[in-house]
C-alpha positions as CSV (number, residue, x, y, z in Angstrom):
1,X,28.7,15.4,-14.6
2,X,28.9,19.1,-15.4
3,X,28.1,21.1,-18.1
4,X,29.4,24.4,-18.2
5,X,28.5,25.0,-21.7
6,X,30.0,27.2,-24.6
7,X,29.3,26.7,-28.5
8,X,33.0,25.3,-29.4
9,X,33.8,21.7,-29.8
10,X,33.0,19.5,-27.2
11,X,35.9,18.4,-24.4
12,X,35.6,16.4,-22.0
13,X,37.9,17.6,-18.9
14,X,38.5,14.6,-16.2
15,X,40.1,15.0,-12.5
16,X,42.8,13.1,-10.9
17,X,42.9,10.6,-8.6
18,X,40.9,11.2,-5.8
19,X,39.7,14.4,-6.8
20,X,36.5,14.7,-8.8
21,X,34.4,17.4,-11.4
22,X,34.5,20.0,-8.8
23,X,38.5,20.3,-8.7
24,X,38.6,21.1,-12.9
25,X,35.9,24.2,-12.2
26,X,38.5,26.7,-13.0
27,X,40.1,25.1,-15.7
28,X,36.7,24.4,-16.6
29,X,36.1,28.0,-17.0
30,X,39.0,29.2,-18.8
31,X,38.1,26.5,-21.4
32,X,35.1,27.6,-21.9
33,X,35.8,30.3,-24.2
34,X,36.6,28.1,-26.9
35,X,34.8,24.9,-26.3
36,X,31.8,23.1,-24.9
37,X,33.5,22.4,-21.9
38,X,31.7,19.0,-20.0
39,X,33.5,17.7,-16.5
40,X,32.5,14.2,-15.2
41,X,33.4,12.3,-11.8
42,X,35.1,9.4,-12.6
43,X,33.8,6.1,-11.0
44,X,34.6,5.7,-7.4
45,X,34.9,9.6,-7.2
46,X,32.4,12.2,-6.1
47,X,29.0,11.3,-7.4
48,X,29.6,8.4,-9.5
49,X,29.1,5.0,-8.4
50,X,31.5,3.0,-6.6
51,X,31.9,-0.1,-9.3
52,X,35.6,-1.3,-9.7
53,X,37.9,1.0,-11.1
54,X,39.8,-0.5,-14.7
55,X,41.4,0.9,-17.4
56,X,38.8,-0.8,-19.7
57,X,35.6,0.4,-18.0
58,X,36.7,4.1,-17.1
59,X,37.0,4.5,-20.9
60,X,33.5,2.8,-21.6
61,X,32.4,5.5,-19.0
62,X,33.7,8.5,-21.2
63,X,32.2,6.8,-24.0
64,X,28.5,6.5,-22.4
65,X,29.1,10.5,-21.4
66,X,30.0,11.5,-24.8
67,X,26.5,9.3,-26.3
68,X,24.3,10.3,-23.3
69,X,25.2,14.3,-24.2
70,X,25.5,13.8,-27.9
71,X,28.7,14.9,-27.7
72,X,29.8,14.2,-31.3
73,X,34.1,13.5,-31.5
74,X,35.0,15.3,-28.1
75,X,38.5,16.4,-27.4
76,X,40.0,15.0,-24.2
77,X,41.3,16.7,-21.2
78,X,42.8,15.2,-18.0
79,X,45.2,16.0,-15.3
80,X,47.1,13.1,-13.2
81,X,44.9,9.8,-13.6
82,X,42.5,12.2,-16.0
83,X,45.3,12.3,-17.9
84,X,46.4,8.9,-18.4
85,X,42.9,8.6,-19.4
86,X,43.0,11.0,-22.4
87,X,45.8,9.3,-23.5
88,X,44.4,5.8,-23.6
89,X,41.0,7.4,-25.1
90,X,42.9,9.1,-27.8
91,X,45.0,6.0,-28.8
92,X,41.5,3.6,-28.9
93,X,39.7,6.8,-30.9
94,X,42.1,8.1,-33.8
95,X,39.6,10.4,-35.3
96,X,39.6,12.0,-32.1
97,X,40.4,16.0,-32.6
98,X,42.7,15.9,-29.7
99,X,44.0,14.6,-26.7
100,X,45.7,16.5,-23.6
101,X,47.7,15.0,-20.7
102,X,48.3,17.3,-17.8
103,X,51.1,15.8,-15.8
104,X,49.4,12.4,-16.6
105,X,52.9,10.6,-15.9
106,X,52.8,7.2,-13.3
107,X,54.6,7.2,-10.2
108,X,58.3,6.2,-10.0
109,X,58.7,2.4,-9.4
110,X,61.7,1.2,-10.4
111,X,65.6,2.0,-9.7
112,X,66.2,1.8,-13.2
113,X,63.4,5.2,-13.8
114,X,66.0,7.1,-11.4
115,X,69.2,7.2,-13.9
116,X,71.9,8.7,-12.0
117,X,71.0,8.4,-8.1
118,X,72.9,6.5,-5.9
119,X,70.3,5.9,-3.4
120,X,67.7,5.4,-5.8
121,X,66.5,2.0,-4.2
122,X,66.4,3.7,-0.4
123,X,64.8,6.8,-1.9
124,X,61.8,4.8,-3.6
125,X,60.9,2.8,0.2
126,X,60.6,6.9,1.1
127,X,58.5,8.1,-1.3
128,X,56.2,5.1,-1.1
129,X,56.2,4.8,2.8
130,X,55.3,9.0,2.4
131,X,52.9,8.9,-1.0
132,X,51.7,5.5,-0.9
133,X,48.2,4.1,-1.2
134,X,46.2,4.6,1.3
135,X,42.5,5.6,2.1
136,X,41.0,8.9,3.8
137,X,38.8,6.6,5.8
138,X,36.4,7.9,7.8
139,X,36.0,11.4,8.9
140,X,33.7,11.8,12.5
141,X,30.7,14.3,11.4
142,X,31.4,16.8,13.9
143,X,34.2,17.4,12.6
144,X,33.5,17.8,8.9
145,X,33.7,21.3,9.2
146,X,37.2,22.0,10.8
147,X,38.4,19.4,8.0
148,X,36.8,21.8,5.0
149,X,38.3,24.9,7.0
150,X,41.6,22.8,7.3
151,X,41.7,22.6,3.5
152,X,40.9,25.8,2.9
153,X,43.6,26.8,4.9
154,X,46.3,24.8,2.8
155,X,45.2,25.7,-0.5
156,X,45.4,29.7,0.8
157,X,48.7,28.6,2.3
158,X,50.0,27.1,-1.4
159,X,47.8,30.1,-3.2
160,X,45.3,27.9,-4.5
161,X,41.6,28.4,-5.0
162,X,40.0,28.0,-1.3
163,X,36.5,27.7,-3.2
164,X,37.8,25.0,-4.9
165,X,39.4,23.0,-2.3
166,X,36.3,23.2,-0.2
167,X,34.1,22.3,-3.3
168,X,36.1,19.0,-4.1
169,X,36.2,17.7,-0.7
170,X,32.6,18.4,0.3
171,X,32.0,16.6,-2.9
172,X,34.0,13.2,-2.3
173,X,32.2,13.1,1.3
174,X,29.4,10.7,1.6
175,X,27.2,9.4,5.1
176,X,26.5,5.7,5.7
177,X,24.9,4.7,8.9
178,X,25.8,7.7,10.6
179,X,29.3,7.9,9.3
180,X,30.8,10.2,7.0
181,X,33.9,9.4,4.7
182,X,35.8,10.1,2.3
183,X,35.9,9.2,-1.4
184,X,37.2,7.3,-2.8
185,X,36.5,4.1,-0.8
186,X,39.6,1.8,0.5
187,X,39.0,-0.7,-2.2
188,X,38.4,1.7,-4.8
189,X,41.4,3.5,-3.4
190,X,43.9,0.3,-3.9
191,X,42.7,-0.3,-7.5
192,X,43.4,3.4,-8.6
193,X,47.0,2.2,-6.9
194,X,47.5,-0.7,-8.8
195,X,46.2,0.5,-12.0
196,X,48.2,3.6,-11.7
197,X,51.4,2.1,-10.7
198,X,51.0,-0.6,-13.5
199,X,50.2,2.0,-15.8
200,X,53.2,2.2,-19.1
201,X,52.2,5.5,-21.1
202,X,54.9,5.4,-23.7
203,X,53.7,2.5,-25.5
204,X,50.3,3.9,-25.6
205,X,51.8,7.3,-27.2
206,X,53.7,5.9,-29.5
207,X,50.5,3.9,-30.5
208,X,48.3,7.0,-30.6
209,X,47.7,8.5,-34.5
210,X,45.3,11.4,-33.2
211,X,47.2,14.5,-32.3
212,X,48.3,14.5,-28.7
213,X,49.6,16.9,-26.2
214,X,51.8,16.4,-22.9
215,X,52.2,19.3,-20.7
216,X,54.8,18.7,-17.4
217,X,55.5,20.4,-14.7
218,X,58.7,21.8,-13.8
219,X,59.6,21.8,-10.4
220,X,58.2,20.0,-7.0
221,X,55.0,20.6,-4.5
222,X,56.1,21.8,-1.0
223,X,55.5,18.2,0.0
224,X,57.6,16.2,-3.0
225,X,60.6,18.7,-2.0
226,X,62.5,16.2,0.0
227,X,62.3,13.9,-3.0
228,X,64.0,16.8,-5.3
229,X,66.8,14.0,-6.4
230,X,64.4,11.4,-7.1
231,X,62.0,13.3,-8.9
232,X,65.2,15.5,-10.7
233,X,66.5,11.8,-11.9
234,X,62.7,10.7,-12.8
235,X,61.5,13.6,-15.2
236,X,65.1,12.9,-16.8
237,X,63.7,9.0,-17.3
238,X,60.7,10.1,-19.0
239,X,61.7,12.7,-20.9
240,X,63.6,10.0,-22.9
241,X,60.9,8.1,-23.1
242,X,58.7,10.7,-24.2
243,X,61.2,11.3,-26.9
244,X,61.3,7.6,-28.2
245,X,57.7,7.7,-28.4
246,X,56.9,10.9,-30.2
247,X,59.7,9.4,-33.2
248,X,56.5,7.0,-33.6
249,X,53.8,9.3,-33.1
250,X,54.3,12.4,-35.4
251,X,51.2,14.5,-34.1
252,X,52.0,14.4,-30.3
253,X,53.6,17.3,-28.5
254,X,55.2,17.8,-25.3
255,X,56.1,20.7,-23.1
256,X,57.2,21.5,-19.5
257,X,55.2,24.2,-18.3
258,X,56.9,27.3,-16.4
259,X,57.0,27.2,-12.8
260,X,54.2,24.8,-12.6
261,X,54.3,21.7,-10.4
262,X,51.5,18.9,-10.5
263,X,49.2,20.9,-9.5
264,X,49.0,23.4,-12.3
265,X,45.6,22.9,-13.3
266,X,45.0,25.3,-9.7
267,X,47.8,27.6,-10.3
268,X,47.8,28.1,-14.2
269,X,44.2,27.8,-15.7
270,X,44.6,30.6,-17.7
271,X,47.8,29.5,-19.4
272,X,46.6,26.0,-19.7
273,X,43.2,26.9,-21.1
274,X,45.7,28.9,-23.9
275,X,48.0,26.1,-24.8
276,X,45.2,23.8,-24.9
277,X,42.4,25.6,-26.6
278,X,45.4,26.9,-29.3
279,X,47.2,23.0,-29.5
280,X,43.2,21.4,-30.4
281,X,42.3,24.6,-32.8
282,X,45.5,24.1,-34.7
283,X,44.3,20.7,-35.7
């Protein structure tokens, strides 16, 4: 974990999957300003250990955080998985100041998520044969280096933080027996897929009585822009079933954020760190 401090009210800010602490730092840092701002690897990420990855146990794992740091009713913060976490911790913790889900939304799945596109069945094989699980296996240690300059290179190319990029992957690198790879392991790796892909949101919004904030992005990653229909037809799907849920759920909140795609917590930490810090102080 990471403590980046402040005298506000405790949050807890969690990565996505396969990333790990080092990926929130400049969220982190915008945060700061109003809150006690604590970052964690989530298990099989990073740092933390590689026990199985469940629903059930990641939450116990925020939980042991929050007592270990006597951090006393924290807000919390996630992006992707992160985010599907905050929602699952605000619904089991009503007296919870606040909850925020940064693009925490589940992969498509299912033709009947696509309303509207023809092909959606053909399109799905695609974006699973292209986004799929699978592993980062293992990386040969001469050529660590050329990998971090690699990923430097893309996040300058996508105007990204390069610091950060480097940071984060450095991070989920680990050496056994001579070999170095990369975090999170293959198994870990398939039960982030399964619990992820498995994962239905709406019922747990509708279920959560603390307040609770969605933020979406708004258009595609270089790399999702062949999908453009599918993911057009999919942010359709959920917005409706965002709507059913928030009928139940009188304190939750969504927005799509401006020109932000999923990877907004790199491209708009400023604004975020706004919408967030105002969204928990107005509670």
């Amino acid at each position: 974990m990471r403590d980046f401090g402040g005298d506000g009210r405790p949050l807890l800010l969690l990565h996505g999957a396969g990333g790990n602490l080092a990926a929130m730092t400049p969220l982190a840092r915008a945060l700061r300003a109003r809150h006690r701002v604590v970052t964690v690897d989530l298990r099989g990420h990073g740092r933390s250990g590689d026990a199985a990855f469940t629903w059930d146990a990641a939450v116990a794992d925020l939980a042991a955080v929050a007592v270990h740091l006597g951090l006393e009713r924290p807000a919390v913060v996630g992006h992707a998985l992160g985010g599907m976490l905050a929602a699952l911790w605000g619904s089991r913790h009503p007296d919870s100041p606040g909850v925020v889900s940064l693009d925490g939304t589940p992969p498509p799945m299912r033709t009947e998520q696509l309303p509207g596109l023809a092909s959606a069945a053909e399109e799905l094989v695609r974006l699973h044969d292209r986004f799929g699980v699978r592993s980062p296996g293992v990386v040969p240690t001469g050529e660590v280096p050329a990998l971090v300059d690699q990923r430097r290179a893309a996040a300058r190319d996508a105007g990204l933080p390069e610091k950060t990029a480097a940071e984060a992957l450095r991070r989920n690198l680990v050496t056994v027996g001579g070999e170095t790879a990369i975090r999170p392991s293959p198994e870990i790796t398939e039960q982030l897929w399964r619990a992820v892909s498995t994962f239905d949101p709406y019922p747990v919004y509708a279920a959560t009585t603390c307040p609770l904030l969605l933020v979406q992005a708004t258009r595609d990653r270089p790399d999702q822009e062949p999908f453009a229909g599918l993911y057009a037809a999919y942010r359709q799907w959920v917005d409706a079933q965002v709507e059913r849920a928030a009928k139940r759920a009188p304190r939750m909140r969504a927005v799509r954020l401006a020109d932000a795609t999923h990877d907004m917590t790199d491209e708009h930490p400023a604004v975020l760190a706004d919408l967030i810090g105002t969204f928990l102080t107005a509670r």
